[in-house]
The first five atom37 places (N, CA, C, CB, O) and aatype in JSON, in Angstrom:
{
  "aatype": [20, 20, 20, 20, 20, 20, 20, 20, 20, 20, 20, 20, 20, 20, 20, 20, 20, 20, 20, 20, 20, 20, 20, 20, 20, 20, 20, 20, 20, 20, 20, 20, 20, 20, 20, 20, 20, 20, 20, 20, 20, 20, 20, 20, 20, 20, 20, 20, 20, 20, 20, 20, 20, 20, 20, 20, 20, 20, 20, 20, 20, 20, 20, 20, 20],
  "atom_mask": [
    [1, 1, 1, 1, 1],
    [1, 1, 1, 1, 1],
    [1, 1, 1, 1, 1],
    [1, 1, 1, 1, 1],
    [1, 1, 1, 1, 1],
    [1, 1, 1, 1, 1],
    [1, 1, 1, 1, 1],
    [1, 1, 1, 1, 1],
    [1, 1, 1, 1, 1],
    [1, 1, 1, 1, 1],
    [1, 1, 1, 1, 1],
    [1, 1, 1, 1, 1],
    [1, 1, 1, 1, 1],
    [1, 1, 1, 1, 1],
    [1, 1, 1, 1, 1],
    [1, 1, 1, 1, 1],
    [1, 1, 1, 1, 1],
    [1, 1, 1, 1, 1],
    [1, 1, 1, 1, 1],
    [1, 1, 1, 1, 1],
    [1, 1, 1, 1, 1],
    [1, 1, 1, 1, 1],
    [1, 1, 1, 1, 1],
    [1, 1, 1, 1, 1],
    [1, 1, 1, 1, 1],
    [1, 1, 1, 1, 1],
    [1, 1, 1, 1, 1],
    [1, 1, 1, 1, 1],
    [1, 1, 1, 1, 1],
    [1, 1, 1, 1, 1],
    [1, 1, 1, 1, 1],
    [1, 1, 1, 1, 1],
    [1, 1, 1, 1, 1],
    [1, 1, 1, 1, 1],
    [1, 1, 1, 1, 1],
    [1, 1, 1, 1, 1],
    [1, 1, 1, 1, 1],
    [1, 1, 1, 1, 1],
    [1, 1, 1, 1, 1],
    [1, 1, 1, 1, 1],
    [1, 1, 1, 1, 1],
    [1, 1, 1, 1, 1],
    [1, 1, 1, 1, 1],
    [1, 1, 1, 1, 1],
    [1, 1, 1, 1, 1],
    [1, 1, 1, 1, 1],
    [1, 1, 1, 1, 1],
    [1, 1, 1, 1, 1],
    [1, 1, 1, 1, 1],
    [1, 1, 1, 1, 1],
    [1, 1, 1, 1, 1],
    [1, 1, 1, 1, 1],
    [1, 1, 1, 1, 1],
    [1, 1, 1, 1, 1],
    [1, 1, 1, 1, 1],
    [1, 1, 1, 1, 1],
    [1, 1, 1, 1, 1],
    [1, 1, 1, 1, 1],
    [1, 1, 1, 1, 1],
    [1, 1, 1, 1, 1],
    [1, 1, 1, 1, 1],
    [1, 1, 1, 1, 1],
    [1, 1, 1, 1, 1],
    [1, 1, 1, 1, 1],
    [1, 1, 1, 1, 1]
  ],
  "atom_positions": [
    [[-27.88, 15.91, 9.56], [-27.5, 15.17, 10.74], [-28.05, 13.74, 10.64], [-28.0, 15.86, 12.03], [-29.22, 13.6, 10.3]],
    [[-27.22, 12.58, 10.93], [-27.76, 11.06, 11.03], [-28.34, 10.9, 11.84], [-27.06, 10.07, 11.11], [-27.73, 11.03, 12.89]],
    [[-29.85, 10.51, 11.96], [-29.99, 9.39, 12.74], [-30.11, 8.16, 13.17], [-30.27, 9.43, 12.92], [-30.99, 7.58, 13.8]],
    [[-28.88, 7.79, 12.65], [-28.26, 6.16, 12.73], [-27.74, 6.1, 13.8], [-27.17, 5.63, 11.74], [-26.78, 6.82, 14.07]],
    [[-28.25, 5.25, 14.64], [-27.94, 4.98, 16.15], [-26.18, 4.71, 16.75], [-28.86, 3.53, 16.46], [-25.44, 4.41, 15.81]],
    [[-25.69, 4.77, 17.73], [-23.76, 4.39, 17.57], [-24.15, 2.69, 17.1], [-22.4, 4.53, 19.74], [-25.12, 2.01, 17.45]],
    [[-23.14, 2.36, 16.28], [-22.84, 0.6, 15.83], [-23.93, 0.34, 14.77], [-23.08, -0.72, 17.31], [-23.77, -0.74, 14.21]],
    [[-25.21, 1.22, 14.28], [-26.03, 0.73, 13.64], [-25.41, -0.01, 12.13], [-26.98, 1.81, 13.57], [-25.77, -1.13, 11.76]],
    [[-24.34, 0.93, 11.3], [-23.84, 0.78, 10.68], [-22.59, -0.01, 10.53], [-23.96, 1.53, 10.53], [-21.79, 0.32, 9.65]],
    [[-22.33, -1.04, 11.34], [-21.24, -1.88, 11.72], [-21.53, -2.82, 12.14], [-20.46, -1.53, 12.46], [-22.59, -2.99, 12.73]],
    [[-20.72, -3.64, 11.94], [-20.91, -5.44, 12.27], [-20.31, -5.94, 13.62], [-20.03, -6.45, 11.05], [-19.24, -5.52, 14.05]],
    [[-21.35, -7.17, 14.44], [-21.14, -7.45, 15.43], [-21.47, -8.38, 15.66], [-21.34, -6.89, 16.04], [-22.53, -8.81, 15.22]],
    [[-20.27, -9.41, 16.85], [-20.3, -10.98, 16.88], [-21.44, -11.35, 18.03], [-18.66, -11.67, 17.31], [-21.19, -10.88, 19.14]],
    [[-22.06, -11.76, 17.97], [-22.63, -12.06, 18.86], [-22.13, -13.72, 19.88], [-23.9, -11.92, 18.18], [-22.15, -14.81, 19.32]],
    [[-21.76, -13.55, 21.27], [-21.18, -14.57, 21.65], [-22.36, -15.38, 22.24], [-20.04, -14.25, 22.51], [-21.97, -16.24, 23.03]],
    [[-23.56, -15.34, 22.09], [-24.3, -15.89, 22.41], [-24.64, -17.16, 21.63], [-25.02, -15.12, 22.59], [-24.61, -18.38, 21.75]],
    [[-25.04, -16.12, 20.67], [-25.47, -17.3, 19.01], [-24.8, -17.56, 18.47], [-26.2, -17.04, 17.83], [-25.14, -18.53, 17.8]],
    [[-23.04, -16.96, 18.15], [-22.01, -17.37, 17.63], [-22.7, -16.51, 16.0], [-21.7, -19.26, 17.87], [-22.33, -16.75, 14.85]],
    [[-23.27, -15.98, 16.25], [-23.84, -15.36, 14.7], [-23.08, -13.78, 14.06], [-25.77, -14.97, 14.97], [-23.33, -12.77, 14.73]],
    [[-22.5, -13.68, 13.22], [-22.63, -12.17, 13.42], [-24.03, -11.49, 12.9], [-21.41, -11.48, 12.64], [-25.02, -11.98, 12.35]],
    [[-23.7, -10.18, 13.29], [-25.3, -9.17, 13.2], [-24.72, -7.86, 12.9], [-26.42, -8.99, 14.88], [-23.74, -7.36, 13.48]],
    [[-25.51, -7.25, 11.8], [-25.32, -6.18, 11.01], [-25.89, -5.04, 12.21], [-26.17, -6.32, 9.44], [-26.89, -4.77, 11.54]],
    [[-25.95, -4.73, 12.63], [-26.16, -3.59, 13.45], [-26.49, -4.14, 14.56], [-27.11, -2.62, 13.03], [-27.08, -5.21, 14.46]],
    [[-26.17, -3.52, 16.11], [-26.76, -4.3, 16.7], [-27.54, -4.97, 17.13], [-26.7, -4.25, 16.91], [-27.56, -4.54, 18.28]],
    [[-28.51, -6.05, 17.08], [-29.19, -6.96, 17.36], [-29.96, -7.17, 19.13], [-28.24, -7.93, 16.89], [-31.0, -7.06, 19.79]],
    [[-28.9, -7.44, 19.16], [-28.85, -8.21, 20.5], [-28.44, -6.92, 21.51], [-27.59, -9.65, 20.49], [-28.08, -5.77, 21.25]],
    [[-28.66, -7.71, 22.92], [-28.15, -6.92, 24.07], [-26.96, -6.55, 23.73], [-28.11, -7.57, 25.35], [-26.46, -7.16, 22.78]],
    [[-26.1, -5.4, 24.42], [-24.69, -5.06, 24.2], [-24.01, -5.91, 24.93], [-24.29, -3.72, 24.51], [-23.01, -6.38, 24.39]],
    [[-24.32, -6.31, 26.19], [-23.75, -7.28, 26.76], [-23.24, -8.79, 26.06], [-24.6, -7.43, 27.69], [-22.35, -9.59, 26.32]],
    [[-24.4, -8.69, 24.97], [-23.49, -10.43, 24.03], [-23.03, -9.81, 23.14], [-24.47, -11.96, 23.19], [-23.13, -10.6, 22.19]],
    [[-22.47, -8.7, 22.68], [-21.91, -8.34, 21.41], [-20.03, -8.18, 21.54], [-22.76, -6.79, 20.96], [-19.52, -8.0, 22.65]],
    [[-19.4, -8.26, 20.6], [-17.97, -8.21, 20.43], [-18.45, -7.2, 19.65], [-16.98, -9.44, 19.9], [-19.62, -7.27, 19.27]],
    [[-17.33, -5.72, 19.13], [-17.28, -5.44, 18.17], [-17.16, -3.8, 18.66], [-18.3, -6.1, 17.33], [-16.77, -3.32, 19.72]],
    [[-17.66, -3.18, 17.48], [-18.1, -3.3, 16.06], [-16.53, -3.35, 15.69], [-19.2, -1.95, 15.32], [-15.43, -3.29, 16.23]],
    [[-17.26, -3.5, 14.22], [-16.27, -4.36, 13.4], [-16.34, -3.65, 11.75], [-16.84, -6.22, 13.44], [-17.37, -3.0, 11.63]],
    [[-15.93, -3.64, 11.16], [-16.01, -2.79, 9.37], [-16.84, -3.76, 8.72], [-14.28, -2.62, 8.24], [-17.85, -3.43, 8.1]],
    [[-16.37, -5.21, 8.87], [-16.44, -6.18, 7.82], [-17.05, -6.92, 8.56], [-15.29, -6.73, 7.13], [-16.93, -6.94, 9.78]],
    [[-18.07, -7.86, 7.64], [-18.56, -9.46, 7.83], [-17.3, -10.18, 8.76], [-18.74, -10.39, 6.04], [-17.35, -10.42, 9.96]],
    [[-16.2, -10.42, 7.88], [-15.13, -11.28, 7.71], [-14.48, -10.87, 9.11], [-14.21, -11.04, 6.29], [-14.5, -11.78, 9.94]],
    [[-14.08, -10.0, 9.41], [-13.49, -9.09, 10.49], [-14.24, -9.87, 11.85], [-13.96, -7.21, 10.25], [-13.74, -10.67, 12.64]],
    [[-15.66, -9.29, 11.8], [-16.57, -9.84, 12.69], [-16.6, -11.93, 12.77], [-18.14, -9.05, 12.06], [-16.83, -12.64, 13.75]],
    [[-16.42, -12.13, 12.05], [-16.79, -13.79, 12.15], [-15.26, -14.23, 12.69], [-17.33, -14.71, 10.33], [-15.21, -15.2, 13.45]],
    [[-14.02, -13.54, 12.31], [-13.02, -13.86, 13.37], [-12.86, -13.63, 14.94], [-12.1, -13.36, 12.95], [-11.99, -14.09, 15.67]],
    [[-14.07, -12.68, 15.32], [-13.89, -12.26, 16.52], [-13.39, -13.14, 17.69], [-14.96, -11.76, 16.78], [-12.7, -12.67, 18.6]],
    [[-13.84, -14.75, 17.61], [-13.06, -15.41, 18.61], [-12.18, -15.62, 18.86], [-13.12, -16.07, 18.8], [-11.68, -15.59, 19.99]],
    [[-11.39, -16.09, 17.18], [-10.46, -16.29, 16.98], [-9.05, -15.4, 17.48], [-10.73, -16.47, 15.95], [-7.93, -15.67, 17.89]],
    [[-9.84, -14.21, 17.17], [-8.77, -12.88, 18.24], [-8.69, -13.09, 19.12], [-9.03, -11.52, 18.56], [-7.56, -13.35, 19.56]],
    [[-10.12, -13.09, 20.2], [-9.92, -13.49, 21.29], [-8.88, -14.39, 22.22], [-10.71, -13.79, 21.28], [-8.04, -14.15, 23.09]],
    [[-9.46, -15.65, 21.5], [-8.46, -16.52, 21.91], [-7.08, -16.4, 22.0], [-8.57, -17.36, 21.31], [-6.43, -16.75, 22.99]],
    [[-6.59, -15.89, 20.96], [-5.13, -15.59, 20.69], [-4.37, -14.48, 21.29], [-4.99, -15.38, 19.4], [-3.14, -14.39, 21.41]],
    [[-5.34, -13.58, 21.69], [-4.96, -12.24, 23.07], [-5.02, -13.07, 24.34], [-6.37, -10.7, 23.3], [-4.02, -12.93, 25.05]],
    [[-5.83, -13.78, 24.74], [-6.27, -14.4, 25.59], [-4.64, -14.98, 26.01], [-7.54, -15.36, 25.1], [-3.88, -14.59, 26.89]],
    [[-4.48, -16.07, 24.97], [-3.28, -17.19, 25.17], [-1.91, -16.27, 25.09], [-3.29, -18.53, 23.8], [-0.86, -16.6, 25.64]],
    [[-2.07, -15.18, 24.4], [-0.71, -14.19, 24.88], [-0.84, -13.55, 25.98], [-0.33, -13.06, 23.97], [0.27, -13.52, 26.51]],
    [[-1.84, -12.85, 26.81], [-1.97, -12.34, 28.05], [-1.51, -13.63, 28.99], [-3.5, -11.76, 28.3], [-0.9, -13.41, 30.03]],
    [[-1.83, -15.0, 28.56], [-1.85, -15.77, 29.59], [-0.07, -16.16, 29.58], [-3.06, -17.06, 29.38], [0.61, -16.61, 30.5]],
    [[0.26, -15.85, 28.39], [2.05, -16.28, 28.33], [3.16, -15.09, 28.85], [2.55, -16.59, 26.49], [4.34, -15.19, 29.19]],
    [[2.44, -14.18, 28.78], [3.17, -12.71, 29.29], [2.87, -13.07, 30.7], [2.44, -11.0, 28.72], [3.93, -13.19, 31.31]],
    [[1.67, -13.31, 31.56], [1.27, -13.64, 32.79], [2.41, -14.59, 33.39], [-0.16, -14.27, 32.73], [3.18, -14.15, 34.25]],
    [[2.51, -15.98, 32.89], [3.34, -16.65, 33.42], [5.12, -16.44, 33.4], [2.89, -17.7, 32.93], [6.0, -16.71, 34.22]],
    [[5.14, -15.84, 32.09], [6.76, -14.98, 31.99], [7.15, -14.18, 33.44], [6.7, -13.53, 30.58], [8.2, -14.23, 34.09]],
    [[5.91, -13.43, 33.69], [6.72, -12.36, 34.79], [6.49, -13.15, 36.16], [5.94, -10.53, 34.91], [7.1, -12.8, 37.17]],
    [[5.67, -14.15, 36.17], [5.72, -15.17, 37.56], [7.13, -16.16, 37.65], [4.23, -16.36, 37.51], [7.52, -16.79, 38.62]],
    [[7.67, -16.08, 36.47], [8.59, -17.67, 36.77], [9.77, -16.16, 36.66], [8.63, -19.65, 35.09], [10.83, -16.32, 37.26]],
    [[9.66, -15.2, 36.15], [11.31, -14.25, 36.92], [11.73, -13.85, 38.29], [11.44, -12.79, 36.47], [12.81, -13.28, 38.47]]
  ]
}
């Protein structure tokens, strides 16, 4: 049986420091994630943003019908 904590083994953005962190680090409250990869994790804003700006274009679609 592991005792590797949940996320110990997975990567996570931290929106605080803008850093990622190999297991969690930080409070859960500043973490994005987990994530498989380094690479995965260091895009995390970049997702963001881009869900963000499609929620916000689907939002205004069903206001202007």
């Amino acid at each position: 049986m592991s005792k590797e904590l949940p996320g110990e083994g997975d990567y996570w953005f931290n929106i605080v420091t803008g850093q990622v962190e190999f297991g969690p680090q930080a409070d859960w409250s500043q973490l994005l994630g987990p994530y498989n990869s380094r690479a995965e994790a260091e895009q995390a804003m970049t997702k963001v943003r881009e869900r963000n700006e499609q929620w916000d274009a689907e939002d205004e679609a069903e206001f202007e019908d």
